[in-house]
C-alpha positions in Angstrom: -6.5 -56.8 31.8 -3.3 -55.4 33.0 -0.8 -54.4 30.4 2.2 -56.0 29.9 5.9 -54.8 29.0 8.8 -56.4 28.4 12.0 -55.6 29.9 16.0 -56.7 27.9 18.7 -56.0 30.0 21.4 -58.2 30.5 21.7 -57.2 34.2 19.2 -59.1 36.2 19.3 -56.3 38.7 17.9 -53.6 36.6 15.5 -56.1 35.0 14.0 -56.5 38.6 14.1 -52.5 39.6 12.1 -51.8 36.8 9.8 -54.8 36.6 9.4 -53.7 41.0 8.2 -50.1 39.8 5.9 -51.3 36.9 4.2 -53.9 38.9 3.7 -50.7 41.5 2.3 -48.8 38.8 -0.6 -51.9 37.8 1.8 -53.2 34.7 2.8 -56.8 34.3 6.1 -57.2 33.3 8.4 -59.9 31.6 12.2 -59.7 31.8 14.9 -61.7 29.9 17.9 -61.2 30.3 19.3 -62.6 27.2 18.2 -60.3 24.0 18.3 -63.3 21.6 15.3 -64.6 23.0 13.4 -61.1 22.5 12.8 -61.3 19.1 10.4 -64.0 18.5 8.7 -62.8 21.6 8.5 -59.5 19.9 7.1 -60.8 16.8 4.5 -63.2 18.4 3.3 -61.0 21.2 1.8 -57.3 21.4 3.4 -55.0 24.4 2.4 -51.9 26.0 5.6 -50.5 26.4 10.0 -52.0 26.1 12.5 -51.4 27.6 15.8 -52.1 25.8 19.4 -52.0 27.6 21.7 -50.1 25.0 24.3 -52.0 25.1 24.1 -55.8 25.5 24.8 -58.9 23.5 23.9 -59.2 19.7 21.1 -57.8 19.1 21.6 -54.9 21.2 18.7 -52.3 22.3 19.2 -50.5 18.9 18.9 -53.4 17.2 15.8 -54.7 19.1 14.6 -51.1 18.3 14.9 -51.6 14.8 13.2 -55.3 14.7 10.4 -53.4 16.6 9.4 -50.5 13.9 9.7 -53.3 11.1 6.7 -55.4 13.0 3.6 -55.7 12.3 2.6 -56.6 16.4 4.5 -53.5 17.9 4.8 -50.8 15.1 4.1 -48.0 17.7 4.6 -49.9 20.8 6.7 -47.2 22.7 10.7 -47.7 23.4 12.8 -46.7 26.4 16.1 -47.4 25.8 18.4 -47.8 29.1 22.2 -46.9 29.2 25.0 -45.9 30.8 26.5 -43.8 27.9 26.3 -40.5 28.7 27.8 -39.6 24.7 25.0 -37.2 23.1 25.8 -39.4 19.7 24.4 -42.8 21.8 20.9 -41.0 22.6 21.1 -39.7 18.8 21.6 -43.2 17.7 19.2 -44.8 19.7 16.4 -42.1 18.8 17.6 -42.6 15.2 16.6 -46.3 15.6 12.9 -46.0 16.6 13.4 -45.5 20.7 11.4 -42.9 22.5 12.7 -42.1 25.6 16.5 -42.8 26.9 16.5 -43.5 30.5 20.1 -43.2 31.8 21.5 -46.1 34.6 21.3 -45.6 37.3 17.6 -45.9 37.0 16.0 -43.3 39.2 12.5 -44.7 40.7 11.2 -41.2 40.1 11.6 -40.7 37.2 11.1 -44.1 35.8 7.6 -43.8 37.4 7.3 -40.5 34.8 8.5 -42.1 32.0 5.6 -45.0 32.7 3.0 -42.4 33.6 4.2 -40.1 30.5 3.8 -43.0 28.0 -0.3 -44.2 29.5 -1.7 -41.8 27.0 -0.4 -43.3 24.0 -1.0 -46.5 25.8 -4.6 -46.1 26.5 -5.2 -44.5 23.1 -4.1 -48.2 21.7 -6.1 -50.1 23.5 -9.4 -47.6 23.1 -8.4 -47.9 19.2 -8.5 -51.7 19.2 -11.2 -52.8 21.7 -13.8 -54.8 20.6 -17.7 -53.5 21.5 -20.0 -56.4 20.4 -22.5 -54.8 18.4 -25.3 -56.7 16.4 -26.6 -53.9 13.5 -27.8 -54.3 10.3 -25.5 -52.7 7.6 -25.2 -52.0 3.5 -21.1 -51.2 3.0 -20.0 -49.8 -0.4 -16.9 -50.0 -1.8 -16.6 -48.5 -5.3 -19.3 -50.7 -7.5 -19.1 -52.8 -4.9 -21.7 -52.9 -2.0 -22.4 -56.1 0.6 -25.2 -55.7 2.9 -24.9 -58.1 6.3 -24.8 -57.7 10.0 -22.0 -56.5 12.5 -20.8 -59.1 15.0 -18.7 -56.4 17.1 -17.1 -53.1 16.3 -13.8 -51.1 17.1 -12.4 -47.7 15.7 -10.1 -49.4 13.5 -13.0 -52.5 12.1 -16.2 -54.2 12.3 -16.4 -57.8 12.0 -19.1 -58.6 9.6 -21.4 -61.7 8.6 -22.3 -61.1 5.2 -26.3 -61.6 4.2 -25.3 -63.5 0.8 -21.9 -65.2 0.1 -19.1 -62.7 -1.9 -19.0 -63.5 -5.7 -15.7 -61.6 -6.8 -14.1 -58.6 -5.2 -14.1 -59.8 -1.4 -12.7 -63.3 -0.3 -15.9 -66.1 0.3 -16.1 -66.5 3.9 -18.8 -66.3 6.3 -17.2 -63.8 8.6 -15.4 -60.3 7.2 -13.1 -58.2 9.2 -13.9 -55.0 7.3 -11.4 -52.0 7.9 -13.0 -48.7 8.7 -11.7 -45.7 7.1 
């Protein structure tokens, strides 16, 4: 599965350089070019990685920023902001609204290809976090007074999906399948 990272910048030519290098480096890109159509996408799809022009139309890359750390799909998706403004108080904004990296137009291939390379560890640590290992297991989970005894369907770092042996009565919702949280 390759990852995927959307690109806002309201000049097609930049959206194309930087979806050219991340299709070099094995990412899939999307690119719009208007912002206002970036925030459903943002909040109905999961991205490896954004970039966000500065300055565009409303919302602008701070904004998108912002919209970004409030969602529940993206939370810690990392942010590159791109801009022209060389002002110190324009990287101190944009850091100040979620980014984490400002890459500076024009986009040098170089160091784009850094940024991309620097941001795969917090990438792959995602994905390792989240993948699903099916894993059939019989197991007794306690919560409190509580305790439900079932079987595991698969398993990540972060869950286990879990068929319970005997229907909840109470504490846990009824349902034949439980995505139980592991802490």
């Amino acid at each position: 599965m390759q990852k995927q990272v959307l690109i806002v910048d309201d000049e097609e030519a930049v959206c194309q350089m930087v979806g050219k290098v991340l299709t070099a480096a094995g990412t899939e890109s999307l690119t719009l070019t208007r912002s206002s159509q970036a925030l459903d996408l943002l909040n109905q799809e999961k991205f490896e990685m954004v970039f966000f022009d500065l300055h565009m139309a409303s919302p602008d890359g701070m904004e998108l920023a912002r919209h970004l750390r409030r969602s529940s799909w993206n939370r810690t998706t990392p942010i590159i902001l791109i801009s022209d403004d060389l002002r110190p108080s324009a990287m101190s904004v944009g850091f100040e609204a979620g980014a984490n990296f400002f890459l500076y137009k024009p986009i040098d291939k170089e160091r784009l290809l850094k940024l991309i390379r620097a941001t795969q560890g917090t990438i792959d640590y995602g994905r390792r976090r989240t993948r699903r290992v099916v894993l059939q297991s019989k197991v007794k989970l306690n919560s409190g007074a509580d305790t439900v005894e079932g079987e595991t369907i698969d398993v990540s770092c972060a869950a286990c999906w879990l068929r319970p042996a005997v229907p909840s009565r109470g504490v846990l919702p009824c349902a034949s399948v439980w995505n139980w949280p592991c802490k």
